[in-house]
KELUM-642983 format. One record per residue (C-alpha): residue number from 1; residue in one letter; chain; x, y, z. Coordinates in Angstrom, 3 decimals, decimal comma, always signed. Layout:
<sites>
> titor|zake|drentor|xx|yy|zz
> NUM|A|A|X|Y|Z
...
</sites>
This chain:
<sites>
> titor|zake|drentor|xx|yy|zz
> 1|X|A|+106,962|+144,876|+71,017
> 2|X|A|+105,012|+147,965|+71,925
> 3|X|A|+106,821|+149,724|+69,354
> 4|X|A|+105,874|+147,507|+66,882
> 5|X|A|+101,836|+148,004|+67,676
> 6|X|A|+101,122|+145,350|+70,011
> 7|X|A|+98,306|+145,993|+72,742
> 8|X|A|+99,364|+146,208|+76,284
> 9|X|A|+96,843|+143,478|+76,937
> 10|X|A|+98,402|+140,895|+74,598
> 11|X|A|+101,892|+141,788|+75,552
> 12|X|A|+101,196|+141,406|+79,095
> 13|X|A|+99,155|+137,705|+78,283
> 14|X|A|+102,050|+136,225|+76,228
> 15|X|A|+104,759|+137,256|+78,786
> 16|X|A|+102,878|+136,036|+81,201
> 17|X|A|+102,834|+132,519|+79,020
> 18|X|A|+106,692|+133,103|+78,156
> 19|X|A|+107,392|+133,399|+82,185
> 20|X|A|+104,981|+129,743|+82,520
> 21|X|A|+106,856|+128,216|+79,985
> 22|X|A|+110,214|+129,099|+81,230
> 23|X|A|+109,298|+128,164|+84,279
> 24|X|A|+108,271|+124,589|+83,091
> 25|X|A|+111,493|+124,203|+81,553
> 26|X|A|+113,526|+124,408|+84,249
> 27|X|A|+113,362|+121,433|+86,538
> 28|X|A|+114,138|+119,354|+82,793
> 29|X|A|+117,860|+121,001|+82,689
> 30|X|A|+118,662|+119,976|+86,782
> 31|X|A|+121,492|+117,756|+85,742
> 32|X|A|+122,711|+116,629|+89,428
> 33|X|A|+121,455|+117,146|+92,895
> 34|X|A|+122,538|+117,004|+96,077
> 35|X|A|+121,907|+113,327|+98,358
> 36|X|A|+120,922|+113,676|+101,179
> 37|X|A|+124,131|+111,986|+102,866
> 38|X|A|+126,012|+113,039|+100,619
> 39|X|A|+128,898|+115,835|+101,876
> 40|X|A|+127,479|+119,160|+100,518
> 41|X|A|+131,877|+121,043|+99,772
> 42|X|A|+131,404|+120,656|+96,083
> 43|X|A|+128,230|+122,797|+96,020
> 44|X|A|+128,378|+125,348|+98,559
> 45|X|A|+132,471|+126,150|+97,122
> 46|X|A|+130,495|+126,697|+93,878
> 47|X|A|+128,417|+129,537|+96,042
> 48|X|A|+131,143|+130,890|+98,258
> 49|X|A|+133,672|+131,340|+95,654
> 50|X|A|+131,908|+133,921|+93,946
> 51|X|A|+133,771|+136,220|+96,797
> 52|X|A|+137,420|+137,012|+96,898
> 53|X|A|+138,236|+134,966|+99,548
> 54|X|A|+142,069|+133,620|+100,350
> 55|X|A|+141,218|+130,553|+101,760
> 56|X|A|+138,183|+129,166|+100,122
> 57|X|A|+138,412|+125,289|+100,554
> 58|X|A|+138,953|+125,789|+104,110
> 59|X|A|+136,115|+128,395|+104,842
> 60|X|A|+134,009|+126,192|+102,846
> 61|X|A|+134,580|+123,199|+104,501
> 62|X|A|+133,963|+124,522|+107,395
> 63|X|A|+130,461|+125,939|+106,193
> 64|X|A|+129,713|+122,419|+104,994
> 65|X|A|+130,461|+120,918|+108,519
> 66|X|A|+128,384|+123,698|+110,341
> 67|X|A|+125,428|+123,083|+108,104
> 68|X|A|+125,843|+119,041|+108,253
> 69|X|A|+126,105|+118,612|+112,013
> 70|X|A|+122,972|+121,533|+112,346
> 71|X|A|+120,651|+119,535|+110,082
> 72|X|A|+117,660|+118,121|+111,917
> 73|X|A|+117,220|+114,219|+111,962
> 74|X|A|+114,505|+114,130|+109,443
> 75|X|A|+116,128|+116,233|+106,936
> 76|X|A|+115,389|+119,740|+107,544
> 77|X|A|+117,633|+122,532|+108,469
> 78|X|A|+117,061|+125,705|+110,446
> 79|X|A|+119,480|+128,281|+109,179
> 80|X|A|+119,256|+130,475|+112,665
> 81|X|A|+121,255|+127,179|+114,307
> 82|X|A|+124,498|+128,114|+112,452
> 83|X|A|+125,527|+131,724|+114,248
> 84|X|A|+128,519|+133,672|+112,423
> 85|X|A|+130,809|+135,742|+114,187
> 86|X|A|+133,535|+137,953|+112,853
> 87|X|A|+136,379|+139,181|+115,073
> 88|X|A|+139,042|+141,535|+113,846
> 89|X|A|+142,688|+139,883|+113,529
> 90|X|A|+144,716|+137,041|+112,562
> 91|X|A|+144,179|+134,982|+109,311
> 92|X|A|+141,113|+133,230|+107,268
> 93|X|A|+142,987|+129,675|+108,318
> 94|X|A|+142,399|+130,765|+111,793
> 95|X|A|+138,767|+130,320|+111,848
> 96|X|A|+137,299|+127,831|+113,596
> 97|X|A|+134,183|+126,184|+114,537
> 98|X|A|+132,735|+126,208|+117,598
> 99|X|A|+129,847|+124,326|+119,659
> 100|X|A|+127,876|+126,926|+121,433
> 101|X|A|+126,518|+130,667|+120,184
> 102|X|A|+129,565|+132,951|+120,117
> 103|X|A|+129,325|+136,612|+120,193
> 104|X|A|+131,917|+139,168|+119,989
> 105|X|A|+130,945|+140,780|+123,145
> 106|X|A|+132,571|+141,300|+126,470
> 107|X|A|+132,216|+141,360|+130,087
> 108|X|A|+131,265|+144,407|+132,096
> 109|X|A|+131,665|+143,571|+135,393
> 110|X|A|+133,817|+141,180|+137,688
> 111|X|A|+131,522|+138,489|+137,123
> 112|X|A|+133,259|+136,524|+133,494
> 113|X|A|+131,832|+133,260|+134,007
> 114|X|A|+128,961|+130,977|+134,882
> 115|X|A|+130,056|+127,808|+134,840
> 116|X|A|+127,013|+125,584|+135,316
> 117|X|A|+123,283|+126,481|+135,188
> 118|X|A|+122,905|+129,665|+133,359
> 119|X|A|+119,664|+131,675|+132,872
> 120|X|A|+119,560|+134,134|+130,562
> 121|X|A|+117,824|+137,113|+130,632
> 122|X|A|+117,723|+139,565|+127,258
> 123|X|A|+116,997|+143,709|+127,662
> 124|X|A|+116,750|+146,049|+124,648
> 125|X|A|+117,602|+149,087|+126,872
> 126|X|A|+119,737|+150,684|+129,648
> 127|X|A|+120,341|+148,435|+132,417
> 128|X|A|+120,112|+150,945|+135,604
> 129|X|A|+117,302|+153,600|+135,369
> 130|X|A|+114,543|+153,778|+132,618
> 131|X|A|+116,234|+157,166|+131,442
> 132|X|A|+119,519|+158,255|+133,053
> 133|X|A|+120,091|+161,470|+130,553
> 134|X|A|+116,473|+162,560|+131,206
> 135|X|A|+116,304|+165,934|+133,232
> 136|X|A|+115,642|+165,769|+136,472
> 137|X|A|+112,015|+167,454|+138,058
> 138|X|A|+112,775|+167,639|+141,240
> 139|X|A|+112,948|+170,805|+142,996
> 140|X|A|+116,075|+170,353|+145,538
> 141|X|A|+115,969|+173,152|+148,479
> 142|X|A|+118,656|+172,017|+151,092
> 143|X|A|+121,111|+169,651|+151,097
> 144|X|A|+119,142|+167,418|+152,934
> 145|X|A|+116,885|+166,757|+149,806
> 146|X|A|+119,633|+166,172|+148,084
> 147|X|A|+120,984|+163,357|+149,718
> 148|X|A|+117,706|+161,902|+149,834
> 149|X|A|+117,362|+162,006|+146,045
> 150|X|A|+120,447|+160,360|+145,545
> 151|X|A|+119,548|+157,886|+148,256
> 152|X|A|+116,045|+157,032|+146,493
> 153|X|A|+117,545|+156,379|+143,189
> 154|X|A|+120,252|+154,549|+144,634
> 155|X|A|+117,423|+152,365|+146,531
> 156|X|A|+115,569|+151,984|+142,843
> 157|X|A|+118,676|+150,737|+141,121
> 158|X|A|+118,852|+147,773|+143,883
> 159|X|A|+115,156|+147,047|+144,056
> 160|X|A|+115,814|+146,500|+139,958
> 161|X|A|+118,801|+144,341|+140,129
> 162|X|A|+117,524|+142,083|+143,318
> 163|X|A|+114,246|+141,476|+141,174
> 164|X|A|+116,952|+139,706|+138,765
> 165|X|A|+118,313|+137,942|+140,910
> 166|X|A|+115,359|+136,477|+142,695
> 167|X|A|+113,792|+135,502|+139,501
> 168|X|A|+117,176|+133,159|+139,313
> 169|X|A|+118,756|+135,263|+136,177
> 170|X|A|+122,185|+135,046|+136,732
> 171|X|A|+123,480|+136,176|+133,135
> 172|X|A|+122,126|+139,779|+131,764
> 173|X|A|+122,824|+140,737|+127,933
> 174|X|A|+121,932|+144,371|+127,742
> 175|X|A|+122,222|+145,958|+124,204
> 176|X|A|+122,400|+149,490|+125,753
> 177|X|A|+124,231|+151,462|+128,333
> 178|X|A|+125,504|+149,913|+131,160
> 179|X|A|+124,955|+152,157|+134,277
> 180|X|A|+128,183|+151,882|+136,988
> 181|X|A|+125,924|+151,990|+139,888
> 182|X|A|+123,276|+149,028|+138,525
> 183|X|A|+126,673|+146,811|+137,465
> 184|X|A|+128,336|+147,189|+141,157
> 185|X|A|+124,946|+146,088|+142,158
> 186|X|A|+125,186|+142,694|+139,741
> 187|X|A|+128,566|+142,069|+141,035
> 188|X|A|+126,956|+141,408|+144,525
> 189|X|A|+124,604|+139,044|+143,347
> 190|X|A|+126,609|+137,397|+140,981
> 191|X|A|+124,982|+138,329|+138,044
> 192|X|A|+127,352|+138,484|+134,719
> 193|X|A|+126,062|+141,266|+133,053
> 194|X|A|+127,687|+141,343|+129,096
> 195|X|A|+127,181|+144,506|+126,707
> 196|X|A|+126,533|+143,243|+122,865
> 197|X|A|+127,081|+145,739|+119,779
> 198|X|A|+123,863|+145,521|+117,541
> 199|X|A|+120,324|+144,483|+118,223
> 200|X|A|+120,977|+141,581|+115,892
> 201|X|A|+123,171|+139,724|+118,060
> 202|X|A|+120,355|+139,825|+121,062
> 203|X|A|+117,472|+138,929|+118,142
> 204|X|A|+119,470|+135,856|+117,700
> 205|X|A|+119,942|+135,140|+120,943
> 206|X|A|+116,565|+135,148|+121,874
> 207|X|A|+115,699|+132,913|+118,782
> 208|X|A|+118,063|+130,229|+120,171
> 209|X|A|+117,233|+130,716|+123,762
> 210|X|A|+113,921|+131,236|+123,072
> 211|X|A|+113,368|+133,971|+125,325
> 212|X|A|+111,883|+137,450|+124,972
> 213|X|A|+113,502|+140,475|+124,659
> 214|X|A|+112,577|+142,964|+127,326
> 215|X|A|+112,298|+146,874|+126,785
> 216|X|A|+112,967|+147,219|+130,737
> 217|X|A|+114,957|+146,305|+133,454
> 218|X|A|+112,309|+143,327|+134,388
> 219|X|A|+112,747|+139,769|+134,546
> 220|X|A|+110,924|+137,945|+131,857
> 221|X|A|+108,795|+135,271|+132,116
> 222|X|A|+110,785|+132,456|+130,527
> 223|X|A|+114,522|+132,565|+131,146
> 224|X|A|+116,816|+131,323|+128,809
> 225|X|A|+118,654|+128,268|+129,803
> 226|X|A|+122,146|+126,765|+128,903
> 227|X|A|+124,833|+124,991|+130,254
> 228|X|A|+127,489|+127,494|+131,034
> 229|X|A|+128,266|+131,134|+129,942
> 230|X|A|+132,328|+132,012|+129,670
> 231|X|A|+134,782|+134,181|+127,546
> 232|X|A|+137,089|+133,152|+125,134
> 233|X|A|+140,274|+134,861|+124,072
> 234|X|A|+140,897|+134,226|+120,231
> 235|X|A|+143,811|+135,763|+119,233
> 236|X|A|+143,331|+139,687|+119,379
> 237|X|A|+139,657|+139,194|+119,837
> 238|X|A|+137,571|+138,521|+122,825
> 239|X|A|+134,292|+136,638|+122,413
> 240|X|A|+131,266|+135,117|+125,052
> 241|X|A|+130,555|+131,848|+124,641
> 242|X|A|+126,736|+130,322|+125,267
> 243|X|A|+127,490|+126,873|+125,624
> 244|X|A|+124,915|+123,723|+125,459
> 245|X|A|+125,180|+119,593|+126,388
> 246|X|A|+127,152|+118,350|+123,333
> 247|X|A|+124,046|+116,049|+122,442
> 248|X|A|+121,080|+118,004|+121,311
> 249|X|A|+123,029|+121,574|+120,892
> 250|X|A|+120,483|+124,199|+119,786
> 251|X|A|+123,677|+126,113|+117,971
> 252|X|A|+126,714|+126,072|+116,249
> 253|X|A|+128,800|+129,438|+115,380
> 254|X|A|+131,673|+129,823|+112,955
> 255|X|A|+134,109|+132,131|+113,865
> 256|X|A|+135,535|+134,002|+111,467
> 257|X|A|+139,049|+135,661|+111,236
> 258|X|A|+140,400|+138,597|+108,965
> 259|X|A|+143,205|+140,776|+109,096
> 260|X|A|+141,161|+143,846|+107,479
> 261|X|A|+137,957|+144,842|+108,030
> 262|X|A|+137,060|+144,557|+103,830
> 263|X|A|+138,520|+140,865|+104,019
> 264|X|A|+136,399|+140,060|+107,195
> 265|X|A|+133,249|+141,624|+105,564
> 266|X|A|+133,556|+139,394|+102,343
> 267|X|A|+133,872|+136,671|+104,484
> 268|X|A|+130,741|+137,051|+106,647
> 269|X|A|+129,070|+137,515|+103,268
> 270|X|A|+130,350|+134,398|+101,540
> 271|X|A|+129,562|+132,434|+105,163
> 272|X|A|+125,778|+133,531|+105,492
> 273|X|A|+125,614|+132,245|+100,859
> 274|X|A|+126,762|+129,134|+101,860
> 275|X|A|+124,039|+128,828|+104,551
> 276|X|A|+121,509|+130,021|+102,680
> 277|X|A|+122,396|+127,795|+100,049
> 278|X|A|+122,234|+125,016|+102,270
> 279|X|A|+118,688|+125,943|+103,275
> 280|X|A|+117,621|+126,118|+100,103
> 281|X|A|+119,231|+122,651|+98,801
> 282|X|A|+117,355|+121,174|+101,895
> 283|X|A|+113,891|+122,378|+100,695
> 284|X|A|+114,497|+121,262|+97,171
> 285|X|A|+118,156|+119,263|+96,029
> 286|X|A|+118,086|+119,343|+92,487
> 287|X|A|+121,259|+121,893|+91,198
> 288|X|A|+120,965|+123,717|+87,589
> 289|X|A|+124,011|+124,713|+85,759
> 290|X|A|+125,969|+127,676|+86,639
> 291|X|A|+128,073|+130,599|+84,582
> 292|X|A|+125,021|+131,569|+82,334
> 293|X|A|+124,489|+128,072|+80,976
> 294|X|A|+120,981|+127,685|+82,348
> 295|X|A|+120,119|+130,897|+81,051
> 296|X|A|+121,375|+130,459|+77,463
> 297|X|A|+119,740|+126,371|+77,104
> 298|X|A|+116,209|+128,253|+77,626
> 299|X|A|+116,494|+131,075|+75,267
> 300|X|A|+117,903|+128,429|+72,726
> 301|X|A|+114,594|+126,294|+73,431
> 302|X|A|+112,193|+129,659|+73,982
> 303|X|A|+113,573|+130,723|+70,519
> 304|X|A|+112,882|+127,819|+68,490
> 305|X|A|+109,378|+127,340|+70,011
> 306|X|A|+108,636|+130,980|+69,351
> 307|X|A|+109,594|+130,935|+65,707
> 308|X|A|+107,147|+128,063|+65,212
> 309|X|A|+104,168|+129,895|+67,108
> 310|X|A|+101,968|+132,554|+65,479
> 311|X|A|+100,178|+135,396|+67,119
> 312|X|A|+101,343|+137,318|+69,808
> 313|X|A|+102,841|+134,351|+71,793
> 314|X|A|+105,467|+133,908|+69,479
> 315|X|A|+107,313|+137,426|+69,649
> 316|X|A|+106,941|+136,817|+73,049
> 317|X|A|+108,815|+133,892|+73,449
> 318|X|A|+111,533|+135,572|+71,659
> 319|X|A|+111,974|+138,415|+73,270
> 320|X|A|+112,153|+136,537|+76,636
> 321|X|A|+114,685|+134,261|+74,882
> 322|X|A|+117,087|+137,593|+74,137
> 323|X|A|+116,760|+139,070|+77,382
> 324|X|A|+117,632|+135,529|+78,988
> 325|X|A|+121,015|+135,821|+76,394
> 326|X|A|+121,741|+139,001|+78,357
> 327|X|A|+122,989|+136,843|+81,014
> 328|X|A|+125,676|+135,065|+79,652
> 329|X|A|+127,218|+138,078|+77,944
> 330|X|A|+127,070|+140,582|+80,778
> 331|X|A|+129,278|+137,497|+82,353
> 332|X|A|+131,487|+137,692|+79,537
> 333|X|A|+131,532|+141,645|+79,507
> 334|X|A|+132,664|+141,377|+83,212
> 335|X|A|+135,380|+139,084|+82,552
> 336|X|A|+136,889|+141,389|+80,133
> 337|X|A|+135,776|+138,895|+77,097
> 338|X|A|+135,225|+139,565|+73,359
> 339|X|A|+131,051|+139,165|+73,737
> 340|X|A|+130,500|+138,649|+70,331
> 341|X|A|+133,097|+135,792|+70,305
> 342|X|A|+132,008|+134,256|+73,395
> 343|X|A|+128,509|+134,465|+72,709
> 344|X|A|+128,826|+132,389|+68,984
> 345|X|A|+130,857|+129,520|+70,730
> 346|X|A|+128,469|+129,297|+73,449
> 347|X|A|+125,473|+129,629|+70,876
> 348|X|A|+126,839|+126,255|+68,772
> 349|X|A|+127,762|+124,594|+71,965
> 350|X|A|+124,301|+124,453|+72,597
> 351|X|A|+123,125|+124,310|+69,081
> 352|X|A|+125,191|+121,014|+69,416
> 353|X|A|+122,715|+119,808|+72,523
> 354|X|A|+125,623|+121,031|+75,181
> 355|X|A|+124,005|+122,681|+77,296
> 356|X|A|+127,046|+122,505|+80,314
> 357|X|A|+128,704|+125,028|+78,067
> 358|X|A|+128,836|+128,609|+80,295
> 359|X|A|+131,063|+131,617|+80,807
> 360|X|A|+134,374|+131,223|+82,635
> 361|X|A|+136,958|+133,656|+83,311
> 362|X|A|+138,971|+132,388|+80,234
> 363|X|A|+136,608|+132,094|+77,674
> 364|X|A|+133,739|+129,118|+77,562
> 365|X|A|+134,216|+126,155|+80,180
> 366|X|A|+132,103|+123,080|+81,025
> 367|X|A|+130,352|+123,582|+84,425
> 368|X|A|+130,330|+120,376|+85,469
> 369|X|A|+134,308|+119,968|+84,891
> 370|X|A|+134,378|+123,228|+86,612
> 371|X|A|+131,920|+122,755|+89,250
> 372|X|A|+129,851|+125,801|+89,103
> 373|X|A|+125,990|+125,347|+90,079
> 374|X|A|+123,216|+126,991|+90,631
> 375|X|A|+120,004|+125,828|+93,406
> 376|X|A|+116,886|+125,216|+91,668
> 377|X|A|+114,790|+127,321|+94,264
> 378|X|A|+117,492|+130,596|+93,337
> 379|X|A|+117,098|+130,689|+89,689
> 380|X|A|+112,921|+129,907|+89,801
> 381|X|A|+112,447|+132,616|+92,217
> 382|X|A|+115,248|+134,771|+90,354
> 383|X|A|+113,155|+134,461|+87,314
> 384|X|A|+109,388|+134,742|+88,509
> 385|X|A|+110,676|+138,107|+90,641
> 386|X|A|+112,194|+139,903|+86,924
> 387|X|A|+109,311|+138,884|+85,045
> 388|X|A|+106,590|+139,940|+87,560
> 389|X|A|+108,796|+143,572|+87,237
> 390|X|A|+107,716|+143,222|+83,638
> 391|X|A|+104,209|+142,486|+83,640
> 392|X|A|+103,925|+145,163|+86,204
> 393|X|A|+105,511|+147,570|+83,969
> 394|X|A|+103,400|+146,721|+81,162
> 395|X|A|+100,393|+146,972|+83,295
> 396|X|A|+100,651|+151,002|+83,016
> 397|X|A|+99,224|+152,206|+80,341
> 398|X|A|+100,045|+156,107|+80,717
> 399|X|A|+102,257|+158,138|+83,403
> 400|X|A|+101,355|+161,395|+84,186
> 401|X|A|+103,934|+164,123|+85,684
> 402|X|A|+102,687|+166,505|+87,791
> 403|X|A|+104,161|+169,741|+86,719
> 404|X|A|+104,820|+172,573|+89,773
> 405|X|A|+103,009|+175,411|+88,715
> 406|X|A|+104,650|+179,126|+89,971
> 407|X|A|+103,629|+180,471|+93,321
> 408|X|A|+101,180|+183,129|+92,513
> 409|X|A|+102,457|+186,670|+93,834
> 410|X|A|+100,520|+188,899|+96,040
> 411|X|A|+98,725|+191,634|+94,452
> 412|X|A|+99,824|+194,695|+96,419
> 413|X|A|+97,889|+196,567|+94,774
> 414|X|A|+94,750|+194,890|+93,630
> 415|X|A|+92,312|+197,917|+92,938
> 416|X|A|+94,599|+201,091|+92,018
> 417|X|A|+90,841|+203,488|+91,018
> 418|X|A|+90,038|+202,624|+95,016
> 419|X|A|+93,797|+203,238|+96,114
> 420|X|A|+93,591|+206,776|+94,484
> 421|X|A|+90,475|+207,830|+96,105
> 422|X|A|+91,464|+206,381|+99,426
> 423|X|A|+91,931|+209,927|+101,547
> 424|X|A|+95,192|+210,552|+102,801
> 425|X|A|+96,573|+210,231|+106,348
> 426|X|A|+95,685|+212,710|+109,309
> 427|X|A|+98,277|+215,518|+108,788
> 428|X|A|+99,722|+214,606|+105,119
> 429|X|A|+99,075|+215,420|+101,981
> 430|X|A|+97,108|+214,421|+99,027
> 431|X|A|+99,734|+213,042|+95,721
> 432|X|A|+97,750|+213,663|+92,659
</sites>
């Protein structure tokens, strides 16, 4: 279109009309949605099997029961309730489902268990001194100094831990070091102390427990609070369990088994789609079609509006129309599919009024035989976020590079009349 003469300003005015219009369309081709007691397998299978996963049905299923028993009373859902964690071993079928937040953490001390009452406190650092590897300042002239270095900063190390314990912590998740001397200190006053692998694991825990994390060995204010903290042996992996009264439990965590890492990793992936899903089917239930049907109904309806309009809304609307057709056959160029043949089936399909006809691995399927859908909420932010990319672009007018321009050299010899007539050095002789 700017090719063909027409002013940035127009463009960017009728794509911004195209993007409305589309828009508008979409809540007309929501042919199902999701009840809200009804069992949400079909749709989230829909999401998760876009991974290569071995055991789909059963991963989903249990995705479906994590989100069902999670959502709120009055209809809401809070994805942070359903945790996910992935430990190395065993098979997808031996996943499970677990009341509690899980982590695949361990122990580091002799204390494994607190079986009633736990307070939780949450530190983003070491836990013994502020800085063990810093270099020490202290000028040491005799033994005697020494020892009472060693003393002092053995004496510092308690004064930290007691502090725990008399603000009633009695379980310590450190995402950091764990200094020997500061964890012999926790086993004498019973304090489980348990070492997590990323900072994301402790910001989840402190969303659930709703506690803060602390960037020093300090108690904090508000403890978190459950009913018991213990490990669990899963196979080949060993995981700490945060566990709640069964009525009102803040958290639920799937655990998720894989033999190889790749496996596990597509698994997490598919897990944390189907949640997200979820959330979004909770905000809004209506479901569009899947496998590029959506996306080929509106160009067919863009395209005949736009060939009735005149000015510059009209080659708008059909340009939006054949980049919305680039959905469908990039589908059909991934599945290893003639494009031009899939793309005239699928265009009389819906030149017909079918508008369930999308892009399979086969050739053309109907979605809702097949069961492939799409959330409303995905596919309206999907296509506000491209076209905004597109108005945006249009909106400059002109780029400018900035060449580098060459490093001017030194002159070393600016004035050569004045470098002639300068007198020669004491003892040498004048070159003429």
């Amino acid at each position: 279109l700017l090719l063909a003469g027409l002013p940035r300003a127009q463009l960017r005015e009728a794509y911004a009309t195209a993007t409305a219009e589309t828009l508008a369309l979409l809540p007309a081709l929501a042919f199902r949605a999701l009840g809200p007691l009804e069992d949400p397998f079909w749709v989230l299978r829909s999401v998760m099997n876009t991974h290569t996963l071995s055991q789909t049905d059963y991963l989903t299923r249990l995705v479906a029961h994590a989100c069902w028993e999670a959502k709120e009373p009055d209809g809401s859902f809070r994805p942070e309730r359903v945790g996910v964690c992935a430990l190395r071993g065993g098979h997808a079928q031996d996943s499970c489902l677990l009341p509690g937040l899980v982590l695949a953490a361990k122990p580091c001390g002799q204390v494994t268990v607190v079986l009633s009452g736990a307070r939780v406190a949450l530190f983003a650092c070491t836990f013994g001194p502020a800085n063990p590897k810093a270099p020490a300042t202290a000028r040491l002239s005799s033994p005697l100094d020494l020892a009472s270095f060693r003393k002092g900063s053995e004496q510092l190390i308690e004064k930290q831990v007691a502090q725990l314990a008399a603000a009633d912590v009695n379980v310590a998740v450190v995402w950091g070091e764990v200094e020997e001397r500061a964890l012999a200190q926790a086993d004498q006053y019973g304090v489980m102390v348990i070492q997590v692998k990323s900072r994301r694991e402790l910001v989840y825990l402190s969303e659930v427990l709703d506690t803060p994390l602390m960037p020093y060995l300090v108690p904090p204010l508000e403890l978190g609070k459950c009913r018991r903290v213990y490990t669990q042996d899963l196979g080949e992996g060993l995981a700490v369990v945060f566990e709640w009264e069964s009525p009102g439990t803040p958290a639920l965590t799937l655990v998720l088994r894989g033999a190889t890492p790749e496996g596990l990793r597509g698994t997490v992936q598919a897990a944390y789609h189907g949640i997200d899903a979820y959330c979004q089917l909770c905000q809004d239930p209506r479901l569009l079609p899947g496998a590029g049907a959506t996306e080929m109904a509106l160009a067919k309806i863009l395209a005949d509006k736009g060939a009735k309009l005149q000015g510059p809304d009209g080659p708008a609307l059909l340009a939006f129309a054949q980049a919305l057709r680039s959905v469908p056959a990039t589908l059909a160029e991934n599945a290893g599919l003639v494009v031009s043949s899939v793309m005239a089936e699928m265009s009389a399909a819906h030149q017909a009024g079918n508008f369930l006809t999308g892009v399979g691995v086969e050739g053309i399927i109907n979605v809702d035989q097949e069961g492939v859908w799409d959330t409303l909420i995905a596919k309206a932010r999907g296509i506000r976020a491209v076209a905004d990319v597109a108005l945006q672009l249009v909106t400059i007018d002109e780029i400018v590079v900035a060449k580098k321009s060459p490093t001017p050299q030194p002159d070393l010899n600016p004035n050569p009349k004045k470098a002639k007539d300068r007198p020669p050095p004491v003892g040498g002789k004048k070159v003429l």
